[in-house]
Each structure stands twice: as C-alpha cells, then as structure tokens.
PLY file of the C-alpha trace (Angstrom):
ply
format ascii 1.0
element vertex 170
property float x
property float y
property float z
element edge 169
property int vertex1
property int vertex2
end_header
-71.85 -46.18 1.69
-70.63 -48.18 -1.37
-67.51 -47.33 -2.96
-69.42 -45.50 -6.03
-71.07 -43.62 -3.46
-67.85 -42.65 -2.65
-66.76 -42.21 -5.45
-69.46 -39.72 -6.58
-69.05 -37.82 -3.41
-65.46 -37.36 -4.09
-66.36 -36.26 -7.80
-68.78 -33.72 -6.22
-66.64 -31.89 -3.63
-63.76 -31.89 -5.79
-65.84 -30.05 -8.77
-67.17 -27.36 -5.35
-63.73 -27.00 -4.63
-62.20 -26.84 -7.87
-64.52 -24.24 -9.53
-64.59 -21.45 -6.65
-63.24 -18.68 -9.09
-62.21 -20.56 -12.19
-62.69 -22.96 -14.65
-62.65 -26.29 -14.88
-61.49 -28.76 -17.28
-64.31 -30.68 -17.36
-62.78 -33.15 -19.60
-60.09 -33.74 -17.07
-62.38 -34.34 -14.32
-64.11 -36.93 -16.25
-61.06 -38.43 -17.10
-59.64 -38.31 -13.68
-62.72 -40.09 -12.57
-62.88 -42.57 -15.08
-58.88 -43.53 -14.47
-59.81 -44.23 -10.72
-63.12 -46.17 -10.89
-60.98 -48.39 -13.65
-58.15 -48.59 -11.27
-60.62 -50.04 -8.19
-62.64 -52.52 -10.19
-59.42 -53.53 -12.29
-61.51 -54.29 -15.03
-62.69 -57.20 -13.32
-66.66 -56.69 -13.63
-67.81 -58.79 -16.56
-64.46 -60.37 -17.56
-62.59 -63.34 -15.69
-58.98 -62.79 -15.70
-56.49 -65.26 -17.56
-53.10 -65.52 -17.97
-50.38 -63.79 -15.89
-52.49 -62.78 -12.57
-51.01 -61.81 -9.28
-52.35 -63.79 -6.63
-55.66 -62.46 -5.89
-57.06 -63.82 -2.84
-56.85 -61.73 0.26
-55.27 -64.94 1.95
-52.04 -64.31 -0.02
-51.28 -61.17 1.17
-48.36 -61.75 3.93
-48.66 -59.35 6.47
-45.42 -59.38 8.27
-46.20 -60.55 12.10
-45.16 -57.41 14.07
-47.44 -55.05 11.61
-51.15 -54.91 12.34
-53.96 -55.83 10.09
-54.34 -53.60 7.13
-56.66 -50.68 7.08
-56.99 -51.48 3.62
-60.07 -53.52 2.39
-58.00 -56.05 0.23
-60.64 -57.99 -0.69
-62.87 -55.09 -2.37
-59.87 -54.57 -5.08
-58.22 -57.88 -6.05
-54.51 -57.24 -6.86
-54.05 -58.51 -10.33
-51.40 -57.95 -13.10
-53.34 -56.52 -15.11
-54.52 -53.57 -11.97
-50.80 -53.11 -11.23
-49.62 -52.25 -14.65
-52.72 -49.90 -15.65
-51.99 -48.50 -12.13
-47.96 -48.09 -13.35
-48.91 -46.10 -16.35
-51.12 -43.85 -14.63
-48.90 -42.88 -12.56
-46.20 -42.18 -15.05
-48.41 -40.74 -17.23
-47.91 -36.61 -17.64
-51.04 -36.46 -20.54
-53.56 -36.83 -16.96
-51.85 -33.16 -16.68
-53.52 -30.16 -18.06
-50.33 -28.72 -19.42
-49.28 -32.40 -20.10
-45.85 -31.81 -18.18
-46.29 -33.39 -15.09
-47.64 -36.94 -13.58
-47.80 -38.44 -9.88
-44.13 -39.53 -10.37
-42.75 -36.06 -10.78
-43.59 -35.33 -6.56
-43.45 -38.75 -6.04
-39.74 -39.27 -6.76
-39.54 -43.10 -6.91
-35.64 -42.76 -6.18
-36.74 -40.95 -3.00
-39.33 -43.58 -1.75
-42.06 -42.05 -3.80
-41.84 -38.59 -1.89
-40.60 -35.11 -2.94
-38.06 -35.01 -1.03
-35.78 -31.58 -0.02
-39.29 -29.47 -0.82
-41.40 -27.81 1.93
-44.01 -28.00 -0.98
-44.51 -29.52 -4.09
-44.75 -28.34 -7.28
-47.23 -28.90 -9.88
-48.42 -27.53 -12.82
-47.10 -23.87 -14.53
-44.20 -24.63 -11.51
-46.92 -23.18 -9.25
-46.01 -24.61 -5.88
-49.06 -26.63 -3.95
-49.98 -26.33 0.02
-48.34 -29.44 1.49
-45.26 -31.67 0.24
-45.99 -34.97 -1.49
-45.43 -38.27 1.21
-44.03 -41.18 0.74
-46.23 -43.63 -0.81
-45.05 -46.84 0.97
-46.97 -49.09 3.02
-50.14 -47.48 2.53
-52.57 -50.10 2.97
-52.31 -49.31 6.47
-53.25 -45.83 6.18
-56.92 -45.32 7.47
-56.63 -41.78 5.99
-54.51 -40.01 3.08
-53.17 -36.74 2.75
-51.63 -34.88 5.23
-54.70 -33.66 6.82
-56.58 -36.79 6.70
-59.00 -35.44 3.76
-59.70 -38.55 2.15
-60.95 -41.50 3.51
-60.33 -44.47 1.00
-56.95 -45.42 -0.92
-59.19 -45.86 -4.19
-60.31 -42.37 -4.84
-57.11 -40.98 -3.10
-55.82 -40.23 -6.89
-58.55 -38.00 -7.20
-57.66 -35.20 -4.88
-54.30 -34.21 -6.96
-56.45 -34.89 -10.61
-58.68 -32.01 -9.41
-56.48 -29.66 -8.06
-55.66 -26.51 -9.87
-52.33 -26.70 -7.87
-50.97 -29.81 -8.57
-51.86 -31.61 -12.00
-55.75 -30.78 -13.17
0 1
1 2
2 3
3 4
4 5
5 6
6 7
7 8
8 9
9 10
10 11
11 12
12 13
13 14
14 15
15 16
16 17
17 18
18 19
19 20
20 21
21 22
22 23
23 24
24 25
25 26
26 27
27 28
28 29
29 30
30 31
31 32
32 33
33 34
34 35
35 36
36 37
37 38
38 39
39 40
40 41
41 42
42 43
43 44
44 45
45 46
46 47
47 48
48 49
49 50
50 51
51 52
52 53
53 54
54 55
55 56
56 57
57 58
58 59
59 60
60 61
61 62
62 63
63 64
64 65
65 66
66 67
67 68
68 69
69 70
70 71
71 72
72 73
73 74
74 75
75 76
76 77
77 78
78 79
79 80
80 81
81 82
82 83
83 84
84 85
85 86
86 87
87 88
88 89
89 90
90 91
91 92
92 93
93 94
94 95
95 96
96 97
97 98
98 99
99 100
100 101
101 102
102 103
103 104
104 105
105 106
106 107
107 108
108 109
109 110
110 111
111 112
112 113
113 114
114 115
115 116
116 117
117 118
118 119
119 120
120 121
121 122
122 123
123 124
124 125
125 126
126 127
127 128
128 129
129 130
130 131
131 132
132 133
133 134
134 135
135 136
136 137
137 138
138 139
139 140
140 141
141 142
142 143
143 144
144 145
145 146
146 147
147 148
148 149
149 150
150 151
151 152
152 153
153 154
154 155
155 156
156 157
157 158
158 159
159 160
160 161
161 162
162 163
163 164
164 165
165 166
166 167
167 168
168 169
C-alpha cells in the first residue's frame, strides 16, 4: 500500500467515524486532508528545491548510537526548510479549528514537551474534553504506531485523526 492509499483509507474511516450521528464539515475534512498530503510530499513533486534547504538525504540524519534505527521511513519525506516551516504553521494554526479557537499547540504545550500536561484528558473544541490526553511529541520517528491505542499506523497522516474528530479540533 502506497502512502495515498493510505492516505485515502485514513480519509475514509475518519468520514465513517466522524458522521455516526452528526454532521460533518466537509470543508474541514478536505482541508485537513489537503494540509497532510502537502505536509508528506513537501511540495517537492514537480519543483526542485533552492535556497535555504535542510539537509535532505537520509544519510544526514544522526541517529545517536545507543537508539535503534528509526521506524520512520526518512527517505519517503525529505526534511526540507521549506516542510518544517509549513509544518510550524500548521501546527500553530487555530483557523484548521471549526470554532477557530484551538490548534495542535493548545494540547501540545510546547513548554511541556509538546504534551498536555496536569490533564487526564484533553480539551478541544466548545472546551468539550476528548477520550485520551495529548503525548508528548518528541522522538517520534521511532514510533511504529501513534496514538495511545496504536490507531494509526504512519507519522504522515497521524495529523488526521485530531482534524476529524468532533472532540478535539474538526
């Protein structure tokens, strides 16, 4: 499976889960979708890079010698300057909200190592409180699964899951 296989299979059981009993924004979902498939190509289809670029061959990443190899397919999503700042205003970004007041950063308290930290849950959007606290976000390209309950499989569409939930920020 190809990663826009993936991608539409996360698209599709998000919009299953998402409209048992109410309705969807489906403007959000599309933009939701659209934010993550730009985030894993970084724009780098059609267009060579110039300029300031962070190094983007797999044999610059360091991984320190007492971690193991990353889970993380580095070489399917070139880290670029260009990725990483698109990638910053995402996350900062409360208009990806459907009340517009809240972003990834609000659970993911970058002064407490990306987490929510002191909150059995987190709380989204309307203040309504979600089923599981927000992690740290640290060191993740060694995660072979995301979320709490391992319910997503890839670090790319990861972003997805919260984008589509009632609870959190769609």
């Amino acid at each position: 499976m190809n990663i826009i296989d993936s991608f539409n299979s996360i698209i599709s059981l998000a919009c299953r889960r998402a409209c048992k009993g109410m309705i969807v924004n489906c403007s959000k979902l599309l933009l939701a979708a659209i934010a993550c498939l730009l985030v894993t190509t970084n724009f780098s289809c059609t267009k060579k890079e110039t300029g300031n670029t962070l190094p983007t061959e797999v044999s610059l990443f360091k991984n320190p010698e007492h971690f193991p190899a990353p889970a993380y397919r580095l070489e399917n999503n070139n880290i670029t300057l260009n990725g990483f700042e698109l990638g910053k205003k995402l996350f900062y970004d409360v208009q990806l909200s459907a009340t517009r007041t809240v972003s990834c950063a609000s659970c993911h308290d970058q002064s407490d190592a990306f987490a929510d930290a002191g909150n059995a849950f987190s709380t989204g959007i309307n203040n309504l409180k979600g089923v599981r606290n927000s992690p740290a976000i640290m060191n993740l390209a060694w995660n072979p699964v995301y979320m709490w309950d391992g319910g997503v499989a890839d670090l790319d569409l990861q972003p997805i899951a919260p984008l589509t939930n009632h609870l959190e920020i769609c």
